[in-house]
C-alpha positions in Angstrom: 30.7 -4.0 -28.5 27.5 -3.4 -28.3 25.8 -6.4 -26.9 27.9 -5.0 -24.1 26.5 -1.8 -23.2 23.0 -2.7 -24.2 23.7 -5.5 -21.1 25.0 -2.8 -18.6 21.7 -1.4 -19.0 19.5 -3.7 -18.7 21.5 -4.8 -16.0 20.9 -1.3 -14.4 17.5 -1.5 -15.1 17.0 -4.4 -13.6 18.5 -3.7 -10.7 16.1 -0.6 -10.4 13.0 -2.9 -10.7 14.5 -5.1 -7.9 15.7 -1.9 -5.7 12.0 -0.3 -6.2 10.5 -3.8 -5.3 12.4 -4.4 -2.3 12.3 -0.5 -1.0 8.2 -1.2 -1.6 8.2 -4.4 0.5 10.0 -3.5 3.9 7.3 0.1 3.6 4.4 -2.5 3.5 5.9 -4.6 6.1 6.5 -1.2 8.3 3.1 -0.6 7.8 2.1 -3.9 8.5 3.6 -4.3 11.6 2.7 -0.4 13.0 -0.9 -1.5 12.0 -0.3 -4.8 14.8 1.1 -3.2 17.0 -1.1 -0.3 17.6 -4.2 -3.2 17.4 -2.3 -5.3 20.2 -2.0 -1.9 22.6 -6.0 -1.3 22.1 -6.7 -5.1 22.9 -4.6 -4.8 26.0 -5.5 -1.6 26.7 -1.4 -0.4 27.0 -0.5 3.1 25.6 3.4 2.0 25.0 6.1 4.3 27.0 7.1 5.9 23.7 3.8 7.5 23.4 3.0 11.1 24.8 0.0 12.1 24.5 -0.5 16.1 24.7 -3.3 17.7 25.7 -4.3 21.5 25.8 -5.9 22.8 28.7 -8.8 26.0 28.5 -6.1 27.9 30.3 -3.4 26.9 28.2 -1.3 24.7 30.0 -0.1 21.4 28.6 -0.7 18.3 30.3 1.0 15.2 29.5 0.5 12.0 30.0 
């Protein structure tokens, strides 16, 4: 009986390691492929349509671009 529950939770704690390692991989990979992409717009010298860029006048009135 309790070969069991000492296997449920190593079971669950493995399971956390492999959550915590995937979870940590697809952040880097976001990262990773942000980090591209913004380097292939400045090569190209493309701001992507997604982007506003808001800028302040003296007056106060917003441009955008």
């Amino acid at each position: 009986m309790q070969g069991v529950g000492n296997g449920k939770i190593v079971l669950a704690q493995k399971a956390k390691c492999i959550n915590n390692y995937k979870n940590t991989k697809l952040k880097l990979l976001s990262v990773i492929e942000t980090i591209w992409f913004n380097k292939h717009c400045q090569t190209h010298h493309v701001t992507p349509k997604h982007a506003q860029i808001h800028l302040k006048d003296v007056a106060g009135v917003w441009w955008t671009s």
